[in-house]
C-alpha positions in Angstrom: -64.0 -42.5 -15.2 -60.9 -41.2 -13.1 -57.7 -44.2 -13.8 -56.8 -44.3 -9.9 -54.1 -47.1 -10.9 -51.6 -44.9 -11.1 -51.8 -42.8 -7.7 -52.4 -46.5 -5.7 -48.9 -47.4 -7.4 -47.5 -44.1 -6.4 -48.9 -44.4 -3.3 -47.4 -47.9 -2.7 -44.1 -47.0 -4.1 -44.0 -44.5 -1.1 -45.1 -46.6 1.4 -42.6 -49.0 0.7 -39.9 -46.1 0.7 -40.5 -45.6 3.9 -40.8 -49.1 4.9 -37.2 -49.5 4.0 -35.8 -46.5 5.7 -37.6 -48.0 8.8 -36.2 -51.3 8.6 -32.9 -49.8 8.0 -33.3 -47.8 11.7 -34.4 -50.6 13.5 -32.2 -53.2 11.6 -34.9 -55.9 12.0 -38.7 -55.2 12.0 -41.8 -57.8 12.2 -44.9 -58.4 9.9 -47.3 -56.9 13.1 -45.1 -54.1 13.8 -45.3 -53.2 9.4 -49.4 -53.8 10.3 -49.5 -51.2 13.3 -46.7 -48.4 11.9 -48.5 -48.1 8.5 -52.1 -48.9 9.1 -52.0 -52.0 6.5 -53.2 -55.3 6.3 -51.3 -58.7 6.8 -51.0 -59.0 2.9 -50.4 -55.4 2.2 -47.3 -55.9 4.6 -46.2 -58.8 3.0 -46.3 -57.5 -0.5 -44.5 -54.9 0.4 -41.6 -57.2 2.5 -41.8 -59.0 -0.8 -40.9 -56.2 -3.3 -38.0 -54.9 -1.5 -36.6 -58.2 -1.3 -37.1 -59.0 -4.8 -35.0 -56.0 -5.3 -32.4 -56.7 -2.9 -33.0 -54.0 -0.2 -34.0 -56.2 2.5 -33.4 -60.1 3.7 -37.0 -61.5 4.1 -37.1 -63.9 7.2 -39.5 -65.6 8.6 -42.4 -63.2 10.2 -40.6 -60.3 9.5 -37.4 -58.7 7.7 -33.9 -57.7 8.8 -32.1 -54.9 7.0 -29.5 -55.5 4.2 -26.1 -54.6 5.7 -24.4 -52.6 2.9 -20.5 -52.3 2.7 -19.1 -48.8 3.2 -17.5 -46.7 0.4 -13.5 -48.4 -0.4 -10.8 -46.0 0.6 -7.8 -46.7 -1.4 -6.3 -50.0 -1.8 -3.0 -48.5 0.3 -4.9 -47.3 2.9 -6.9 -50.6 3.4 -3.8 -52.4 3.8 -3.5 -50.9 7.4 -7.5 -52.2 8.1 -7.7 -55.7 9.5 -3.9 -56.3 8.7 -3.2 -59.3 11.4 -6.5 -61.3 10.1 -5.4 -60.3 6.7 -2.2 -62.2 6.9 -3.7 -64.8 8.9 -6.0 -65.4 6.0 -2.8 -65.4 3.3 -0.7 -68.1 4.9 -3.8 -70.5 5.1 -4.1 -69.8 1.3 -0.8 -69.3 0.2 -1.1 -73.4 1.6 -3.0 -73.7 -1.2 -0.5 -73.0 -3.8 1.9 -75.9 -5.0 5.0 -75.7 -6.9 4.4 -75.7 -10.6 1.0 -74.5 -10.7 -0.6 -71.7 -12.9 -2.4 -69.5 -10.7 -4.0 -66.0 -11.1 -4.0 -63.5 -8.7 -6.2 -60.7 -8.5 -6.4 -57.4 -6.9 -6.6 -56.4 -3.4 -4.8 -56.3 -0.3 -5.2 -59.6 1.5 -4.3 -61.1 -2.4 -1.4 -58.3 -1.9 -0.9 -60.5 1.1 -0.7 -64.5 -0.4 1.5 -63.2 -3.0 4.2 -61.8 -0.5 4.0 -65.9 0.5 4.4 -67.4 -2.5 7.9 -66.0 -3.0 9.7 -69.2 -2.2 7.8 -71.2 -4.4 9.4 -72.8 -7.6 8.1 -73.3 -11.3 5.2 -71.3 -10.5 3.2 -69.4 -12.9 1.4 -66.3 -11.9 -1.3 -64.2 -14.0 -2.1 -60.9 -12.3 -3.7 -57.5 -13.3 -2.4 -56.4 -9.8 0.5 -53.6 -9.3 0.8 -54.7 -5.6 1.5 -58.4 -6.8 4.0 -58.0 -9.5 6.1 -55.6 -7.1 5.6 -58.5 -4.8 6.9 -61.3 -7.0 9.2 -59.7 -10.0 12.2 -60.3 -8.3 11.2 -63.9 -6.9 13.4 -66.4 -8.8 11.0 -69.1 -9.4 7.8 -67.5 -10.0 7.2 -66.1 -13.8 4.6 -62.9 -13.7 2.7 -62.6 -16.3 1.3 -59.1 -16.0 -2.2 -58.7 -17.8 -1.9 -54.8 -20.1 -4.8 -52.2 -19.6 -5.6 -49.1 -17.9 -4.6 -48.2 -14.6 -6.8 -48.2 -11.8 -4.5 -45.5 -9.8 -7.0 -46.5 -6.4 -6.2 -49.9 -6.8 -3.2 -50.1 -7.9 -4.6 -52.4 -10.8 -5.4 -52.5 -14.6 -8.5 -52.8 -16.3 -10.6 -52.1 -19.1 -11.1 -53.4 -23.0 -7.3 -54.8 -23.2 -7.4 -56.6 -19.7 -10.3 -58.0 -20.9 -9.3 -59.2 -23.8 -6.0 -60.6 -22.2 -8.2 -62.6 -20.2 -10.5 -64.7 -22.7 -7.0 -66.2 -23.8 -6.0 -67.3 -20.0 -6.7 -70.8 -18.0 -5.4 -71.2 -14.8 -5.6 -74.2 -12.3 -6.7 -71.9 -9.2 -7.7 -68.1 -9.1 -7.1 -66.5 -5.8 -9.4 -63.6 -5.5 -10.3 -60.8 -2.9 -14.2 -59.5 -3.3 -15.5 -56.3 -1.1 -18.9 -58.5 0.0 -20.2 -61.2 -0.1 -23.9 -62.1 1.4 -26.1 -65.6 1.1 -28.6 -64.3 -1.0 -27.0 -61.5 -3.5 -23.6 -63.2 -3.5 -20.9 -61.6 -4.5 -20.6 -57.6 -4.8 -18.2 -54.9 -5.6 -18.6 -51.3 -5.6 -16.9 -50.2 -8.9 -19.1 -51.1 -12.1 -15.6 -51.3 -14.9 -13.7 -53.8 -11.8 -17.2 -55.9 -11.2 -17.4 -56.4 -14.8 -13.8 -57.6 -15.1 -14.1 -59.9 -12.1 -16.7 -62.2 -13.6 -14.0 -62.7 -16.3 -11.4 -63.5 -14.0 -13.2 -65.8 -12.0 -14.4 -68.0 -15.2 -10.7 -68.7 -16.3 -10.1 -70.8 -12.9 -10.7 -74.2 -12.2 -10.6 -73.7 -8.6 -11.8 -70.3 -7.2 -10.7 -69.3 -3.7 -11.8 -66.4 -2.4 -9.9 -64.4 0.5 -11.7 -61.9 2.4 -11.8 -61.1 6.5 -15.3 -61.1 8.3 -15.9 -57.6 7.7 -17.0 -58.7 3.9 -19.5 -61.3 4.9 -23.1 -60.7 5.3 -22.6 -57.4 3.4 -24.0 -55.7 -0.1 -21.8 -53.5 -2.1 -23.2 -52.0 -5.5 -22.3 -54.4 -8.3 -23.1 -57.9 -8.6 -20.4 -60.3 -9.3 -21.2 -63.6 -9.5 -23.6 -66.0 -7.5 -21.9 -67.8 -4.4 -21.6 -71.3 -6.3 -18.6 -70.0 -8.0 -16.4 -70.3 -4.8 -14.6 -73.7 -4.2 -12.5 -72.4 -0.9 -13.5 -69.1 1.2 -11.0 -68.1 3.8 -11.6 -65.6 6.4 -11.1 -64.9 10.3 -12.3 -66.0 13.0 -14.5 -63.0 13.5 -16.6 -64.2 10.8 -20.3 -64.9 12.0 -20.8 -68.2 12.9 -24.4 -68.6 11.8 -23.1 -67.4 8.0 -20.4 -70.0 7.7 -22.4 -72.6 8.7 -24.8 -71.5 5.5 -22.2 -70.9 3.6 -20.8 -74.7 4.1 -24.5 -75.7 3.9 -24.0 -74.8 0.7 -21.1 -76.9 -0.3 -18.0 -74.2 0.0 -15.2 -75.3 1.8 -14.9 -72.4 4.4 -11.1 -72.4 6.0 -11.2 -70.1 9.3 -7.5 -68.4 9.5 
């Protein structure tokens, strides 16, 4: 008897290859379009939408799916600085708000973060965590605010530290509020980073805060980078632009987080 499970697995494995790459062209395809490009049934299409949603490569909606919109490749965290820099500052003084005197905060990595730090120079028994090169040069020389730079390896493309001793700096740490930048966040895989040794430290960071409040401009939202994070229940505040797409925020305060447009 010849096993023909094996090429009928192959066989869909391909079909749904393709399927994706399709999707990904036309950005949004329907259930009878998948039915009349690959000669399938109603539940073969289906199964297939299914599968690549269980894996993440494609939002399933209702009759059809729309294509996962993945976050491009990071340049360096000097070069970003220029991208978005008005929302970007925008988006720091409405969480620099945040902040009160006499509050121990952490601050992590990142340009816009780069950003709320250069605000919080004038603030007065403050206490700041960081594993951030951009916000200690920031905040060293600011007379009421005590930097408490976390040791590690350097990260030379983002100006940060990481690795085994960072880590272990951090299961010793509270802090009231974390203030964190994240390369993309999305309402179904949450969110994502594209550097496996940063994503790994950022689920550490963002369990040591009570409050989490996450700073990023609309190109971030509805975007997939490489590395899960953390689910979206973990943010308390988001702050971006006005740019950001309506329809998302409103799901995102459907959700319970307090979104704050800059």
């Amino acid at each position: 008897m010849i096993d023909t499970s094996s090429s009928v697995a192959e066989s869909a494995v391909e079909r749904q290859r393709l399927l994706l790459n399709w999707i990904e062209q036309r950005q949004r395809v329907s259930v009878p379009e998948i039915i009349e490009r690959f000669a399938i049934s109603p539940a073969t299409a289906r199964r297939d939408l299914e599968a690549l949603a269980m894996e993440g490569k494609v939002h399933r909606v209702h009759g059809g799916a729309i294509a996962v919109r993945r976050a491009p490749p990071e340049p360096p965290v000097l070069q970003r600085a220029l991208e978005q820099a008005d929302e970007k500052k925008r988006i720091a003084a409405v969480a620099a708000a945040l902040i009160a005197d006499g509050e121990t905060i952490f601050l992590s990595s990142g340009t816009t973060v780069m950003e709320v730090a250069h605000l919080l120079r004038d603030r007065r028994n403050l206490t700041v965590f960081t594993n951030s090169l951009l916000v200690v040069n920031e905040l060293a020389d600011a007379p009421g605010v005590e930097v408490i730079l976390l040791g590690g390896v350097v990260r030379a493309s983002e100006s940060s530290l990481v690795g085994a001793l960072t880590m272990r700096s951090l299961a010793e740490l509270r802090a009231l509020k974390v203030i964190f930048g994240i390369r993309a966040i999305d309402l179904e895989q949450g969110l994502t980073n594209n550097s496996l040794e940063e994503g790994l430290l950022d689920r550490e960071i963002l369990r040591i805060g009570n409050e989490i409040i996450i700073v990023a401009d609309h190109t971030k939202l509805g975007r997939v980078s490489t590395v899960f994070v953390a689910p979206l229940d973990v943010i308390d505040v988001l702050v971006t632009d006005a740019a950001a797409p309506s329809d998302l925020v409103q799901s995102l305060r459907d959700k319970g987080i307090d979104v704050r447009i800059a």
